[in-house]
C-alpha positions in Angstrom: 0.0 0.0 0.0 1.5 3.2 -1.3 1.0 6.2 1.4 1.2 9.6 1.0 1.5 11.9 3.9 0.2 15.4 3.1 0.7 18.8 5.2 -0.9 22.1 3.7 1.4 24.5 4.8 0.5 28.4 4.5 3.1 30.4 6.7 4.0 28.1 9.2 7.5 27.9 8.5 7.6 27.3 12.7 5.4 24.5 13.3 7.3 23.1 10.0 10.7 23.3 11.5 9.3 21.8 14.9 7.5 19.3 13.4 8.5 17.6 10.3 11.9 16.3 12.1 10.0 13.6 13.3 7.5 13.4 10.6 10.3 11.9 8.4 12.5 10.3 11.6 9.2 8.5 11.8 7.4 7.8 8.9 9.9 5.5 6.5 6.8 3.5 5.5 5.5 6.7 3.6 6.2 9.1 0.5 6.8 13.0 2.4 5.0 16.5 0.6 3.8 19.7 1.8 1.6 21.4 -0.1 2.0 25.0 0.0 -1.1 27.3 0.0 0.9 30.0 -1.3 2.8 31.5 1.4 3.5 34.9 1.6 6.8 34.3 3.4 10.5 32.0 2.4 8.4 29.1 3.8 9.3 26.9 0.0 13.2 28.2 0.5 13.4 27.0 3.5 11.8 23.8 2.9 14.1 23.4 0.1 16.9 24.3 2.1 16.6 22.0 5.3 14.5 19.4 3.9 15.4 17.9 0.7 14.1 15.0 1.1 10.3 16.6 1.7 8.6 17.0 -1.7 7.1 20.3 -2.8 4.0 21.3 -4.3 3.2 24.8 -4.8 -0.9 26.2 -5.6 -1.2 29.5 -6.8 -2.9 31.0 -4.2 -4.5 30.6 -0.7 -7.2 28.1 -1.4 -8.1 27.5 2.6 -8.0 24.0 3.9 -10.4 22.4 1.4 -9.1 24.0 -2.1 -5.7 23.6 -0.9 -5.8 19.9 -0.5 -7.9 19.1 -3.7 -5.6 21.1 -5.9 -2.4 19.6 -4.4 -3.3 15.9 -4.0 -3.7 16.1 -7.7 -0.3 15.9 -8.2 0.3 13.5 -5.3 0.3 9.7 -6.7 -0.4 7.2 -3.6 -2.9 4.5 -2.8 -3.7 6.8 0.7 -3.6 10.3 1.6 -2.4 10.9 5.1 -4.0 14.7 5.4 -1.8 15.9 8.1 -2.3 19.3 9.9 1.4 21.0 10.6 0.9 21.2 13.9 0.8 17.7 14.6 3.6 15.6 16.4 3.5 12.2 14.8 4.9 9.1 17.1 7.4 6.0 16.7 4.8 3.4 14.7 2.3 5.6 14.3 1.7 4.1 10.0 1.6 0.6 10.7 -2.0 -0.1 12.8 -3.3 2.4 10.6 -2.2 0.8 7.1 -2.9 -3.1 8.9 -6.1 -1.9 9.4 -7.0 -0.5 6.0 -5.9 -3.9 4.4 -7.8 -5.6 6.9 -11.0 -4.6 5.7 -11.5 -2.9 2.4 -14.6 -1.2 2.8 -13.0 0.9 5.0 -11.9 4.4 3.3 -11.0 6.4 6.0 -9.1 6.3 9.1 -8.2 8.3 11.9 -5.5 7.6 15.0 -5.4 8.6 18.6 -5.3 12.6 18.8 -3.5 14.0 22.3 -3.1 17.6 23.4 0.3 18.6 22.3 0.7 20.8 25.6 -1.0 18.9 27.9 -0.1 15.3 26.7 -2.8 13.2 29.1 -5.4 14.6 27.7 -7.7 14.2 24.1 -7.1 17.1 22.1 -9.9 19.3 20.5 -10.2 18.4 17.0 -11.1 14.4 16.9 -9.9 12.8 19.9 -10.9 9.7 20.2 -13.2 9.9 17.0 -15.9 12.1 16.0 -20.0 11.8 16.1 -22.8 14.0 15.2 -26.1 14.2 17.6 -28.8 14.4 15.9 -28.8 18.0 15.6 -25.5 18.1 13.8 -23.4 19.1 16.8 -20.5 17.5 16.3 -18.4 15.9 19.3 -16.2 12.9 20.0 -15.1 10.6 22.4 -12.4 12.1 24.9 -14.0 15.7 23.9 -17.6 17.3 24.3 -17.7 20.7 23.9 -14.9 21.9 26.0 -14.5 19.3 28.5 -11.3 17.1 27.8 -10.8 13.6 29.1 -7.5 12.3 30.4 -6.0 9.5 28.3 -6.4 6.6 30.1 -6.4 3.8 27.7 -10.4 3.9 27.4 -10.2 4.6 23.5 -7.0 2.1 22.6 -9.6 0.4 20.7 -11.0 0.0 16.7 -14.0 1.1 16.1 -16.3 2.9 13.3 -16.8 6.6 13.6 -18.9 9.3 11.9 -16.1 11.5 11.3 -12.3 11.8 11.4 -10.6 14.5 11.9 -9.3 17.0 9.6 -5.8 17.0 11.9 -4.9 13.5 10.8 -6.6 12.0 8.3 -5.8 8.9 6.3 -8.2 7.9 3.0 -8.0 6.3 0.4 -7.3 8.4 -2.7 -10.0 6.5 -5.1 -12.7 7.4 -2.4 -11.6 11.1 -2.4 -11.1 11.6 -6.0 -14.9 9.5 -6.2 -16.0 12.1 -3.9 -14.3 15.3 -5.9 -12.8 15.7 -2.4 -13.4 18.0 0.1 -16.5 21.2 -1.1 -14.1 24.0 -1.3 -17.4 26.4 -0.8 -16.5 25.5 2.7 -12.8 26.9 2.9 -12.1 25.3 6.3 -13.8 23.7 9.0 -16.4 21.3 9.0 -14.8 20.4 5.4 -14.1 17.0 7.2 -17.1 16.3 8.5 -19.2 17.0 5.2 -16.8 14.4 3.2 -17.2 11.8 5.9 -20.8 11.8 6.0 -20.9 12.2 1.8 -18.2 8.9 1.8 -21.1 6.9 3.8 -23.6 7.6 1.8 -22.0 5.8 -0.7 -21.4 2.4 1.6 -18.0 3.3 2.7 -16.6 2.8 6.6 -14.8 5.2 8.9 -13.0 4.0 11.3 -10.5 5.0 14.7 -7.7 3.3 15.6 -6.4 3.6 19.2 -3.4 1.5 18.2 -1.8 4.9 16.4 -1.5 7.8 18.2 -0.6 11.7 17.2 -0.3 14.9 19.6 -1.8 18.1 18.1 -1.5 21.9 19.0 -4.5 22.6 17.3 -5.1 26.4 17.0 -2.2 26.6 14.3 -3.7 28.9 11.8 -7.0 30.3 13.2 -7.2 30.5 16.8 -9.8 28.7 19.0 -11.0 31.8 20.3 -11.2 33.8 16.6 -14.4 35.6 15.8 -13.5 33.7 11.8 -13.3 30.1 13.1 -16.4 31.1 14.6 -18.1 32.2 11.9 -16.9 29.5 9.3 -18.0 26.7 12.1 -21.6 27.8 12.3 -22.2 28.7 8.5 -20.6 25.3 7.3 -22.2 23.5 9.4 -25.8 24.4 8.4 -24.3 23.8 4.9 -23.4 20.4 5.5 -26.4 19.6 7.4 -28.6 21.0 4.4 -26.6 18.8 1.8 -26.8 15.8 4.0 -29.8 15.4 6.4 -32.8 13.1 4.8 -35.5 14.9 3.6 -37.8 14.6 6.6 -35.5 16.1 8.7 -34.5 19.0 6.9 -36.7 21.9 7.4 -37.3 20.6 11.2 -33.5 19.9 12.1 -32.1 23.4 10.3 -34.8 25.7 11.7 -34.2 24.5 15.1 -30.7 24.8 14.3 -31.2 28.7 13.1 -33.1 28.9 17.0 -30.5 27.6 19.0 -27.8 29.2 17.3 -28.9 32.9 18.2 -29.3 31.1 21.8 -25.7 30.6 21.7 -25.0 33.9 19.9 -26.4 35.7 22.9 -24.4 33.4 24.8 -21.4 34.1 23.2 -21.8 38.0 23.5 -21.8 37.5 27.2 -18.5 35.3 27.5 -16.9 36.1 24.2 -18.1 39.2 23.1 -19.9 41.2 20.6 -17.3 40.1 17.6 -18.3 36.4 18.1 -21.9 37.3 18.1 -21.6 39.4 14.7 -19.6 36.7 13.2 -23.1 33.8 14.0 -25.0 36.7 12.5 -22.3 36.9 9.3 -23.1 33.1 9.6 -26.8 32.9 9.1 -26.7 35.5 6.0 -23.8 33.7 4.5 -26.1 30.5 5.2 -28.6 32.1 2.9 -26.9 33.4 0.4 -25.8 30.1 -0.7 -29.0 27.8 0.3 -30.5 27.6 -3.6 -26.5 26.1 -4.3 -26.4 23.8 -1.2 -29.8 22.7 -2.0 -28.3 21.7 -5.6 -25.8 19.5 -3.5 -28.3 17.5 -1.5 -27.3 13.4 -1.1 -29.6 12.4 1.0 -28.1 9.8 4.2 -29.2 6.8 3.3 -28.2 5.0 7.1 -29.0 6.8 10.1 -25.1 7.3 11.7 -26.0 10.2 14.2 -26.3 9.1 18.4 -30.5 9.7 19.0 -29.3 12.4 22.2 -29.4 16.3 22.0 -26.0 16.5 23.4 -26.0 20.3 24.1 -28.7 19.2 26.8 -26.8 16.4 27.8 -24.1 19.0 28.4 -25.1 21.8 29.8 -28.7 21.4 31.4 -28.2 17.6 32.7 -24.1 18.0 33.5 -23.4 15.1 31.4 -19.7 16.0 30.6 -18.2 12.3 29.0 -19.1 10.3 26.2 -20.1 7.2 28.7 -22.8 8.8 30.6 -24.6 10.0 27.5 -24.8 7.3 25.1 
């Protein structure tokens, strides 16, 4: 099996030099790139200069997470993309459970490992943890992480399981599924991108999986930070976009108008604790929402299993107290 691992790079010339030392010390199984979303900076010199061995492939422009991989993995020639965020320390054996367990079932196109906190190394880590879910409202969360609570690593996900989603961090597929797919919908720019192609791959019969055998530590916060009024905004919009190209038709109008209700709940919320920037940027949301409903419409393939966990987790959360995965499902 011929594996490709993939950073998009866009000014991060830092997390670069402090992370792809062990990205190659590491990774002998695999073929190396970075795919540069047109840095305004030396990052391509200095690739060039201290990494020879890294392969280089340069877009034109700043094509955000999703336009940056599609245009890039064109070029790329591999039996499966390892889509991995430069922020991300990768650990001794951290291929092999990953690539045993693609070839151990082959209706399995996508796979995500074990995702720690970089800076606080006992714990999940934000974006995937111990694999992702939707409720069935279409809030995403995952094992080891709802909403902000953070479990300590304790062994309880060293397991192999199917998921609804893998993370965008660290994400291995198989390039035939992708390119089937026309990869990630680059209306989305970033976030949610992930999410969107994992529910479109099922649709079509395909498995996601976890594997706790493989584990990676991530920053996370690289390029937008967790608290930016932009990663607010481009989480809320996209994901009423994916929910309107994805949810079965019954659900539709119910699930998204509720959706629209509790999301200027949270707006309010968010003024309070945040402030008024975050607030603007769910209202930028909504009208970018609309703007593009006629085209998302267009887009519709409608689930054809039910994947989501039957629980309104934000309830679960925050009216019951239910803060870990085990006492809500």
């Amino acid at each position: 099996m011929k594996v490709a691992v993939v950073i998009l790079n866009w000014n991060g010339k830092k997390l670069l030099a402090e992370f792809l030392p062990k990205v190659i010390e590491y990774s002998s199984e695999a073929e190396l790139y970075v795919i540069d979303n047109a840095s305004s900076g030396d990052d391509v010199a200095y690739l060039k200069q201290n990494f020879p061995q890294i392969k280089i492939i340069e877009n034109t422009k700043n094509f955000g997470f999703a336009g940056g991989y599609n245009q890039g993995l064109k070029s790329i020639n591999a039996d499966v993309y390892c889509l991995l965020n430069s922020d991300v320390e990768v650990t001794p054996n951290w291929l092999q459970p990953i690539i045993n367990l693609f070839e151990k079932d082959k209706e399995i196109s996508v796979i995500q490992p074990k995702i720690l906190d970089y800076n606080n190394r006992d714990y999940f880590e934000y974006a995937g943890a111990g694999g992702g879910f939707l409720d069935n409202f279409g809030y995403p969360f995952c094992r080891g992480r709802i909403f902000w609570t953070l479990e300590k690593d304790e062994n309880q996900y060293n397991d192999e399981i199917p998921i609804f989603w893998a993370t965008g961090a660290c994400m291995f597929i198989k390039s035939e599924v992708f390119w089937e797919m026309n990869g990630f919908d680059e209306d989305f720019f970033a976030h949610m991108e992930e999410i969107d192609l994992c529910w479109r791959i099922q649709n079509k019969g395909y498995k996601i999986y976890y594997s706790g055998l493989s584990t990676v530590y991530h920053v996370g916060g690289g390029t937008l930070k967790k608290n930016s009024p932009n990663k607010t905004y481009l989480n809320f919009r996209n994901n009423l976009w994916m929910l309107t190209k994805n949810l079965p038709s019954y659900k539709l109008i119910p699930i998204i108008f509720s959706r629209l209700v509790l999301d200027g709940v949270t707006a309010i919320v968010f003024w309070k604790y945040e402030g008024f920037s975050h607030l603007k940027a769910i209202f930028r949301a909504h009208m970018s929402f609309y703007s593009k409903l006629p085209l998302m419409l267009k887009k519709r393939e409608e689930t054809k299993r039910k994947f989501w966990l039957k629980r309104f987790v934000p309830f679960q959360y925050f009216i019951l107290g239910r803060k870990k995965i085990k006492d809500i499902v």
